[in-house]
N, C-alpha and C positions, 0 to 999 in steps of 0.2 A: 600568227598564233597557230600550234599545233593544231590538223586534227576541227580545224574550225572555221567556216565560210558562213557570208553572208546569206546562201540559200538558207542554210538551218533554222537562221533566226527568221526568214522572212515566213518557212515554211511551218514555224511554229504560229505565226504570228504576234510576236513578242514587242513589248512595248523597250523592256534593254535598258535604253538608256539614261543615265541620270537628270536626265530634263523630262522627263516624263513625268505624269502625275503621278505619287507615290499613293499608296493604299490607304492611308488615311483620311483620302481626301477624295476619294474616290464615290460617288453614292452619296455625299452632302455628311453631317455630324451625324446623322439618325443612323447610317450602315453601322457603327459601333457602337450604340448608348449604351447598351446591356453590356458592354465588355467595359468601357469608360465609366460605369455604372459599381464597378467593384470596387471598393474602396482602396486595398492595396496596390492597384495598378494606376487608376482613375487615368485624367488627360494627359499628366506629362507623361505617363508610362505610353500612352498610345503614340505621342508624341514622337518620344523615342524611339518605338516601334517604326514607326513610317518612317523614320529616315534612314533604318538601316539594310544591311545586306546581308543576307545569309546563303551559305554552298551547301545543297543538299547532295552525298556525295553517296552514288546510287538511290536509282529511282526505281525499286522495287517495292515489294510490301512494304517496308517501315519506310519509306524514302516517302513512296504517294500518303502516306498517312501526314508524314511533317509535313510535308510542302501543303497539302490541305488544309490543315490547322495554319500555318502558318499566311499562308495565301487570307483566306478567309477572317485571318483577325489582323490585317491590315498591315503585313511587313511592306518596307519601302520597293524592296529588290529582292528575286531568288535567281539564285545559280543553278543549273540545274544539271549533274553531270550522271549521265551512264553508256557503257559500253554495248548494252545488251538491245535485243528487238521483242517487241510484244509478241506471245505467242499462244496460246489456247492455256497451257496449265497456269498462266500467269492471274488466269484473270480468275480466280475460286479467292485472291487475297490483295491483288493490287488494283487498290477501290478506284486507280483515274484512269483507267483502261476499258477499252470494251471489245465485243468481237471484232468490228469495223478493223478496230487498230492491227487484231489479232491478225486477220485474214491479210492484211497486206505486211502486216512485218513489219511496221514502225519503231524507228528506233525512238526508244523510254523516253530519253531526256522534250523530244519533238511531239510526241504525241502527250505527254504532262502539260508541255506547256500550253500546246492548244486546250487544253481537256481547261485548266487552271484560269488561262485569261477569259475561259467564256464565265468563269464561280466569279472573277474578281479583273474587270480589266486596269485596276489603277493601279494592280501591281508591276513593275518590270521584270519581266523572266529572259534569264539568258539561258538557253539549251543548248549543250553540248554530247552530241554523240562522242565522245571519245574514250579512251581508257585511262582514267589518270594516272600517271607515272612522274617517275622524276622529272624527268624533259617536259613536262608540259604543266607539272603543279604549281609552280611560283607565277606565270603566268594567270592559270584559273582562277586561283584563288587568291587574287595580289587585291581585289575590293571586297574581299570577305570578313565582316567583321567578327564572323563564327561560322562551324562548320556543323551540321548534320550529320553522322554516322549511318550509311541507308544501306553499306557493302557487306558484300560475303566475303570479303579478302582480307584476311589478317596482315600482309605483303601491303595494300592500302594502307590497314587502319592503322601501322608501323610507321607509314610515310606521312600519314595527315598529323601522327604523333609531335613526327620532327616536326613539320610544318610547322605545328602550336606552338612546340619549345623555342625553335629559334624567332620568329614575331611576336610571344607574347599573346596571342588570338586564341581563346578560349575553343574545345569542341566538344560532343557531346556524342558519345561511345555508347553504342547499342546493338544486340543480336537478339535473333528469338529462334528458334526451331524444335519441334514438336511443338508441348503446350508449355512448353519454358523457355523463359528470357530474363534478360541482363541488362541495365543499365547504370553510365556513369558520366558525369560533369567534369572536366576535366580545364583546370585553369593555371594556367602559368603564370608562375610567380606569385600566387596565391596562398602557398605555404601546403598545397596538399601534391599528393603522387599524379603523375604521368601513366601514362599506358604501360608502359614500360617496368616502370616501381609494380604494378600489380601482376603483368605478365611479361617477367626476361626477357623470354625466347618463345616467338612464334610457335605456335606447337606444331608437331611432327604429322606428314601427309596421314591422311587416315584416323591419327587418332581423337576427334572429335567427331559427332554425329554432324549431319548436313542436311537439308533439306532433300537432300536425294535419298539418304539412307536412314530418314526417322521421320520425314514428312512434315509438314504445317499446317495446325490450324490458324484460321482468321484471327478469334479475338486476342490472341498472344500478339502478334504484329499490334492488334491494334491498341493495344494496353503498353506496350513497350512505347510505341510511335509517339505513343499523346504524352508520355511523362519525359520522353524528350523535346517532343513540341514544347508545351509548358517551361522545361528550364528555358528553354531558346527564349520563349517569351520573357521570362524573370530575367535572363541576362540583358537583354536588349532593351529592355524596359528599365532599365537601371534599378533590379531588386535583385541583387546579390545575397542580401540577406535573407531572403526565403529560399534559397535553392536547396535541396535536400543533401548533400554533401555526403553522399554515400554511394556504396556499390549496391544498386536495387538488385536482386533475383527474386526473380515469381515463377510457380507454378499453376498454370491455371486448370489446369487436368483437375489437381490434387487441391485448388483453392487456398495455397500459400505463399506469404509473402516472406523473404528476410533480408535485412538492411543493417550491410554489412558498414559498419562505421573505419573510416579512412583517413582521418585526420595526422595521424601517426605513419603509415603507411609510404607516405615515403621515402628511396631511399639513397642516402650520401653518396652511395656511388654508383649512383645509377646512371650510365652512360651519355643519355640524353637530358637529361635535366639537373644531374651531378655538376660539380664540376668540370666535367671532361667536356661535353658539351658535343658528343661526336654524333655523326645525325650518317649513318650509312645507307637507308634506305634514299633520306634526300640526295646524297651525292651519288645516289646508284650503286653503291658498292655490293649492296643488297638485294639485288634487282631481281623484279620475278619472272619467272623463265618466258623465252618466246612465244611457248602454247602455255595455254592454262585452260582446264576444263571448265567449264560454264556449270552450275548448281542444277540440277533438277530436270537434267534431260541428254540425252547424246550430243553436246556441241562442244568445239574444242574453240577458242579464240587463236587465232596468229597472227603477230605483231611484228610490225617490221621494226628490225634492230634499229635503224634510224630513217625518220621521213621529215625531208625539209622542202618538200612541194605536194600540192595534191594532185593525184591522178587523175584521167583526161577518162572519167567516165563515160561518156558516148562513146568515145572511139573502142573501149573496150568491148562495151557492149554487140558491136558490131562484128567483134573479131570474135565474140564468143558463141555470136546465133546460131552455127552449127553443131555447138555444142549439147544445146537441149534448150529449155523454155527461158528465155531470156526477162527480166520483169527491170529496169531502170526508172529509177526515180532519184530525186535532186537531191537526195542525201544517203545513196547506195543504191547498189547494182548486184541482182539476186542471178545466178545460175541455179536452174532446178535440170536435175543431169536423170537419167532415165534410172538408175542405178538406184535411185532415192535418198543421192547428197547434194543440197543445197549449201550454195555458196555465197555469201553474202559480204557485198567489200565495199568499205567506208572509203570518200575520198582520202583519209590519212593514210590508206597504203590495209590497215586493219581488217581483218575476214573474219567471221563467226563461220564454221564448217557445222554443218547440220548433218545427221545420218550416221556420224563416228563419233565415238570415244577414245581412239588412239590417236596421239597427238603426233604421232612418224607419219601417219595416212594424210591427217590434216594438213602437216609440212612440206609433205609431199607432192600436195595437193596444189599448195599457194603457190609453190614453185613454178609447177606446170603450166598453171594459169597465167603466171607474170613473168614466167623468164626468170627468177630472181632464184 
């Protein structure tokens, strides 16, 4: 499996796999009375809940808000995917984080899961440092019986799209930044629109606000997070019928909601859910470039074009100690260079470059360091 080793999960320490005690059975019947206690959902909903699996896909502000709700009201299994490392301005909104994590640089998906199995340990958490792509999504997400929305990547949320359309596997579309956000349910074959039917075409570099260039507050994340939590729940819980079947936007600056109705909205020839049935980001046609800036700080990501082994971290580590302050651990190896760029490299081959913003420097960079 792409991008994925045995250290990860030990080092998260994750319970994984399907033989595990699922979450509702975790803590004896008393850990959920109050949630089993609602008439709409009651035991078979919780039922349902613990036996299933959800991919929370980025484990940033809204990612740590689902997986919390979700953890804590007794899912069977979480996925847990992000590319990125904990780092000081993370933690003013991404509530499973703390400095500890901060100071050494743990990658999201490793440090959730430990943060999570200590809230709930009869959930199963799988963590994956990786970046999700073509190459590696059918894989992640092949025991998913829904997906989480937690990225800043439209290039993603394009690909989890197809994902949906060609298995049928419902997911659940969310962004927030400043003090506004968006959300949407999104189900195949259901008779409503695709990512797609509401938004064509990716929008153009630049012309949207970003967490770098209009900033976030907390309770926006956490207002989007929980009304995705919640579908997750009515889905999984077999209550289709209370899901709100709309496109939420709120502003919570300005204290307004509006709910945009969708039933209509999708459309015949919409590429991926049309007849055509053509999915370009899952076959790569669409693919997002080698570097890609990281949200809310100077870091560029470089991806190797293709990795079908992991790197022999130690050995690197050795080759690089004269280079500046060397920090390895079982799930990446940090260069901190005198200059004040940090290098940070995933067994998959993958680097987060800390200190630039030019992604030629970044590239240049990866080079240097691997031969490649």
């Amino acid at each position: 499996m792409e991008g994925t080793s045995d250290r990860a999960l030990e080092s998260a320490g994750a319970a994984g796999g399907r033989g595990a005690m699922t979450g509702a059975l975790a803590g004896g019947a008393d850990r959920y009375a109050r949630q089993v206690r609602f008439a709409p959902f009651g035991p078979e909903g919780q039922e349902r809940l613990s036996a299933s699996t959800a991919a929370i896909v980025g484990v940033g502000a809204l990612g740590c808000v689902s997986a919390n709700h979700l953890a804590r009201a007794g899912i069977g299994r979480l996925i847990l995917i992000d590319r990125d490392v904990v780092e000081p301005t993370n933690l003013q909104r991404q509530l499973l984080y703390d400095e500890a994590d901060a100071a050494e640089g743990t990658p999201k998906a490793v440090a959730a899961a430990r943060r999570l199995s200590a809230i709930n340990g009869g959930v199963g958490y799988r963590p994956y440092a990786v970046d999700l792509n073509a190459g590696n999504v059918e894989t992640l997400l092949a025991d998913a019986d829904l997906v989480v929305d937690g990225t800043d990547s439209f290039g993603v949320r394009y690909l989890l799209n197809e994902w949906s359309a060609k298995h049928g596997k419902p997911w659940i579309y969310g962004a927030a930044v400043g003090a506004s956000g968006m959300t949407m349910t999104i189900r195949p074959g259901a008779g409503g629109p695709c990512l797609r039917c509401i938004f064509p075409q990716p929008p153009r570099g630049g012309a949207l606000d970003t967490c770098e260039t209009a900033g976030v507050v907390g309770p926006i994340v956490d207002l989007v997070a929980s009304v995705q939590s919640m579908e997750a729940i009515k889905l999984l819980g077999g209550r289709e019928d209370a899901l709100h079947g709309a496109l939420l936007q709120t502003d919570l600056w300005h204290t307004g909601w509006q709910q945009l109705g969708i039933a209509g909205a999708r459309r015949a020839n919409c590429p991926v859910c049309g007849a055509e049935r053509r999915f370009e980001w899952l076959d790569g046609d669409a693919a997002e470039p080698l570097t890609a800036s990281l949200c809310g700080r100077q870091t560029v990501q470089v991806s190797p074009a293709a990795s079908d082994a992991e790197l022999n971290l130690p050995r690197l580590a050795a080759r690089w100690a004269p280079l500046g302050q060397v920090e390895l651990y079982d799930y990446l190896l940090r260069l901190r260079r005198d200059d004040g760029i940090a290098f940070a490299l995933f067994p998959d081959g993958r680097a987060l470059v800390s200190g630039t913003d030019d992604p030629l420097r970044a590239r240049r960079l990866y080079a240097e360091l691997l031969g490649v």
